[in-house]
Structures are given as structure tokens and as C-alpha cells.
C-alpha positions as CSV (number, residue, x, y, z in Angstrom):
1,X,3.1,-10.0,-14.1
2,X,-0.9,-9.7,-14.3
3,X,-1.3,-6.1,-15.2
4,X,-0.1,-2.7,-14.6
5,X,-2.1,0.7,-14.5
6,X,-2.2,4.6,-12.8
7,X,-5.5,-2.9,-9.3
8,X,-7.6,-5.5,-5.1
9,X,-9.8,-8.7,-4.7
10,X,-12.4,-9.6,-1.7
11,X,-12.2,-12.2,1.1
12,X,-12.5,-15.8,-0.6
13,X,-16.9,-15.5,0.7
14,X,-17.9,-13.1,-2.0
15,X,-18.6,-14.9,-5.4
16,X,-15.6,-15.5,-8.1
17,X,-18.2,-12.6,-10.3
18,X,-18.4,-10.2,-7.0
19,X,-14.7,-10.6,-6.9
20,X,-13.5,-9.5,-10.4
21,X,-16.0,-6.4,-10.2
22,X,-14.4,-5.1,-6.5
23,X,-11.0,-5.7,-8.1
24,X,-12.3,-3.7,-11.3
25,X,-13.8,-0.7,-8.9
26,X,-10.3,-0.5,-7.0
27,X,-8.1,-0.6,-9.8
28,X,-10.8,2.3,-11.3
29,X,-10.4,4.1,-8.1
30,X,-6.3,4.0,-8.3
31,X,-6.3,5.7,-11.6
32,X,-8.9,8.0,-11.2
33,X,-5.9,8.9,-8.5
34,X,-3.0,8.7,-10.5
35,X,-2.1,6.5,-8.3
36,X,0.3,4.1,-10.4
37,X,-0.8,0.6,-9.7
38,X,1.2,-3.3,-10.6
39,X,-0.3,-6.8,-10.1
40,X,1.6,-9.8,-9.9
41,X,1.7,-13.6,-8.3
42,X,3.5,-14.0,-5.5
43,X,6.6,-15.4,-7.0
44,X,7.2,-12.3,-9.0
45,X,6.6,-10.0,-6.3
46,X,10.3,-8.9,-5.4
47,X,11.1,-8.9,-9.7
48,X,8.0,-6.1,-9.6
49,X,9.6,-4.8,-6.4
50,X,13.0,-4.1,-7.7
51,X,11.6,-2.3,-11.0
52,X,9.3,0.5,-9.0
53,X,11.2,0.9,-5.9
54,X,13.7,3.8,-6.2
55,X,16.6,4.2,-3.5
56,X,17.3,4.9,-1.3
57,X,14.7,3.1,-0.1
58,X,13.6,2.1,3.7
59,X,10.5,-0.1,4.6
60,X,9.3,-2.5,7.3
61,X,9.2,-6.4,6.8
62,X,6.7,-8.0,4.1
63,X,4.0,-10.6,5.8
64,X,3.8,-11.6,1.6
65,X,7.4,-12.5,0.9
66,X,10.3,-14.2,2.4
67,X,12.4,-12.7,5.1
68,X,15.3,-10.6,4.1
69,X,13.4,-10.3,0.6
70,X,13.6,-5.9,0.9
71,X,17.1,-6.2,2.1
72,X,18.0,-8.6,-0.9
73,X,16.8,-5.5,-2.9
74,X,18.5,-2.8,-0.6
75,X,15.6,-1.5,0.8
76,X,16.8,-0.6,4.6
77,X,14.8,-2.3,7.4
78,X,13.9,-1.0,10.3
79,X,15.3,2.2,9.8
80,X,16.9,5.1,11.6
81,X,15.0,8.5,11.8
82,X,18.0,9.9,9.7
83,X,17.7,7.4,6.9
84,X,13.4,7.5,6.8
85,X,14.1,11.2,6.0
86,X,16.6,10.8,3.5
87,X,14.6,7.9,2.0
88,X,13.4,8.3,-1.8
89,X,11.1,5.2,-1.1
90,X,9.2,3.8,1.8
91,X,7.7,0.3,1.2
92,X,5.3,-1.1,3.3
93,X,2.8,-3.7,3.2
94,X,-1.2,-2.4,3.2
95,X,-3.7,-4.8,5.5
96,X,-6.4,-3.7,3.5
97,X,-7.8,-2.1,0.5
98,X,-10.9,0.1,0.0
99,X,-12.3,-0.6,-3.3
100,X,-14.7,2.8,-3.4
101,X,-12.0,5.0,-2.5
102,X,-8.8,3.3,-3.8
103,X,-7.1,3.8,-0.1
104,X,-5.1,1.8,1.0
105,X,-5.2,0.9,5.3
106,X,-1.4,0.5,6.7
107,X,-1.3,-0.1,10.4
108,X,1.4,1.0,12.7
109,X,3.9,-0.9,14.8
110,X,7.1,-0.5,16.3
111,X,8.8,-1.1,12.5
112,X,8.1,2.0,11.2
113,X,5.9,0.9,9.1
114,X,3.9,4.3,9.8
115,X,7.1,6.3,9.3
116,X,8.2,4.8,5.8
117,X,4.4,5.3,4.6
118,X,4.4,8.8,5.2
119,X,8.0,10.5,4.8
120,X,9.7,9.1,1.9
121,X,8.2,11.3,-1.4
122,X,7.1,8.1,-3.0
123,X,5.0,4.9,-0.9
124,X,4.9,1.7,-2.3
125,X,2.0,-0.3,-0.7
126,X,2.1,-4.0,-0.9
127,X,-1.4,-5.6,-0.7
128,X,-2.6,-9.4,-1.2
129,X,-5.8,-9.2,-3.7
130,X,-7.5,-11.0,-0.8
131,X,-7.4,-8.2,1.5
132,X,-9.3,-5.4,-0.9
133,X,-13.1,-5.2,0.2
134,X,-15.6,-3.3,-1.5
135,X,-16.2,-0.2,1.1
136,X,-15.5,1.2,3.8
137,X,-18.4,-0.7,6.3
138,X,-16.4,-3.4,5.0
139,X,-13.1,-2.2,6.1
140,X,-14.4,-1.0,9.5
141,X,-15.8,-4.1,10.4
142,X,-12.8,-5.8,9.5
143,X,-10.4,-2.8,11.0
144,X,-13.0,-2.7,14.4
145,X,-12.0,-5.2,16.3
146,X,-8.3,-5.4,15.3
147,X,-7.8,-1.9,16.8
148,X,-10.4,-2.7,20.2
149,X,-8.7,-5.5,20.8
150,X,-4.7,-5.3,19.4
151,X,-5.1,-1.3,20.7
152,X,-3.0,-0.7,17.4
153,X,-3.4,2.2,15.4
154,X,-3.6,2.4,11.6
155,X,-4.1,4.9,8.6
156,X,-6.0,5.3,5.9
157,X,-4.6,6.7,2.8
158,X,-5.9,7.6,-0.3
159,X,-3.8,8.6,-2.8
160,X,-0.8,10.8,-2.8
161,X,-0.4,13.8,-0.5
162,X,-2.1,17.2,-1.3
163,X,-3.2,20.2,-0.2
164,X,-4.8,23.7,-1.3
165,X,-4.2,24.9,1.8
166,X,-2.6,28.0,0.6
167,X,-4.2,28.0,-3.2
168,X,-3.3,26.2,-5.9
169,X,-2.8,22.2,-5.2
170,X,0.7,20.9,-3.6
171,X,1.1,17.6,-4.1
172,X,3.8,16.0,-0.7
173,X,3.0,18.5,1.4
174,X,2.3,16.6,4.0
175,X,3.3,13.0,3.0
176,X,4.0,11.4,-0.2
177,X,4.0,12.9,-3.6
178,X,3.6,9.5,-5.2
179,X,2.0,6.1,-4.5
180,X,2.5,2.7,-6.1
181,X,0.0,0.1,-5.4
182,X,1.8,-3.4,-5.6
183,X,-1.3,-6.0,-5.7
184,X,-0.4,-9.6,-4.8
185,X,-2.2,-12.6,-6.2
186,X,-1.5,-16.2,-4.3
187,X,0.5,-18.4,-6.4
């Protein structure tokens, strides 16, 4: 394990000193959320996995680790409407990172990857170092052309749920009331 806070890299272009500084920013960004934040290598991604996911637990499959690696650790794929809403946990992996704002971009599909993002009290976003960019005209050009072309949708979430809608701040209101950032280095 590499570090834990309340951490994101760059694509490999930007300069190893460029890099550390974006990955600095983000991680800043997470705990100025109190969003709760673990970076690992690849091979101890489903160790870190098992110690932050709570069950029940749902979540759509992991483009960073092997198949069947959620299941192993009885997170339920491809769930059921009935057990996303009786979910503790959803787990899902995060395409990108926005350094400035600490959110996280998860795209949808027919995995509910959208579903298990937004229902479950606590979202644990998986996200490779690589894929954290500095802002968000970074993440728009990068997000652009995925959603012209793969006419995909995705969202952009920062932080955990809250609203003041009514007065004082509710935290889940209207989608998680806790986040867990899960950064991925390459081995």
C-alpha cells in the first residue's frame, strides 16, 4: 500500500515533476472533501478492496483487476434493482479524475455501474493514477469525444451527496453519504 488519506496521476505526456504535483492537488482536493482516499499497486488492489468495502456490497466489473476479482470478495455483480437498494456498498471503477475538484467521472452502461455509484450510502471509486488530469478542460477533452462518438453518458461526482435544500446540510440525500477513492498504481 502507497498511502491512505480523507490520492490521481496524469497521462504518461506530462513530466514525472507535473505528475507528482496533479497527484498532490487531487489527493488535496479529496480531503478537503472528506472524501476518504487509499493508493495501492495493482497487485494489492483487491487486499485494499476487501478492507474498505462494507457488505453488502454490489458493483459492476473492474477494467483494473482480474475477472471475478469483486465476486471473490462478495461484492454482487450485475445486480438486481432489489439488491442495489439494499446495498451498503457500490464499487465501481472511475474513467477519470479531476485534480481541481477531486471528482471523480464514472460512465454509465448496461452494468449498473451508474446505479451502484449512486444508491448504495457509501461509493467506492476505483481509478488508475494514469487517468487523473489536472482540470476540467482536461477532462472534457478527454470525455468529448467518448460521449460524441460512444453516445454514452457519464457523471461527474464530487464528493459525497449533500444538500441544504431544506436548511441545515444533509449529507445522502440524494446519493451517497460516503465516498472512498481507491487510486491504482501499475505494477
Amino acid at each position: 500500500m502507497l498511502g491512505r488519506g480523507n490520492g490521481g496521476a496524469v497521462p504518461a505526456s506530462y513530466p514525472p515533476m507535473e505528475h507528482s504535483k496533479i497527484i498532490d492537488r487531487f489527493v488535496g482536493s479529496l480531503d478537503r472533501l472528506e472524501v476518504a482516499w487509499t493508493r495501492v499497486s495493482e497487485n494489492d488492489g483487491a487486499a485494499a478492496l476487501e478492507e474498505i468495502v462494507e457488505g453488502p456490497a454490489v458493483g459492476a466489473p473492474l477494467p483494473v483487476f482480474e475477472t471475478g476479482a469483486l465476486a471473490a470478495l462478495g461484492v454482487t455483480v450485475d445486480p438486481t434493482p432489489r439488491q442495489i437498494a439494499a446495498a451498503r456498498t457500490g464499487v465501481t471503477a472511475a474513467s477519470l479524475g479531476i485534480a481541481d475538484y477531486g471528482s471523480v467521472v464514472v460512465e454509465g452502461g448496461p452494468d449498473a455501474t451508474e446505479a451502484a455509484s449512486l444508491f448504495p450510502e457509501r461509493h467506492v471509486a476505483v481509478l488508475r493514477t494514469a487517468d487523473v488530469v489536472p482540470d476540467m478542460t482536461a477532462a472534457l477533452g478527454r470525455l468529448g469525444p467518448l460521449l460524441r462518438e460512444e453516445a454514452t453518458t457519464a457523471i461527474i461526482a464530487t464528493g459525497p451527496s449533500a444538500t441544504a435544500d431544506m436548511g441545515a446540510l444533509v449529507k445522502g440525500a440524494h446519493g451517497p453519504k460516503a465516498v472512498h477513492v481507491l487510486l491504482v498504481d501499475p505494477d
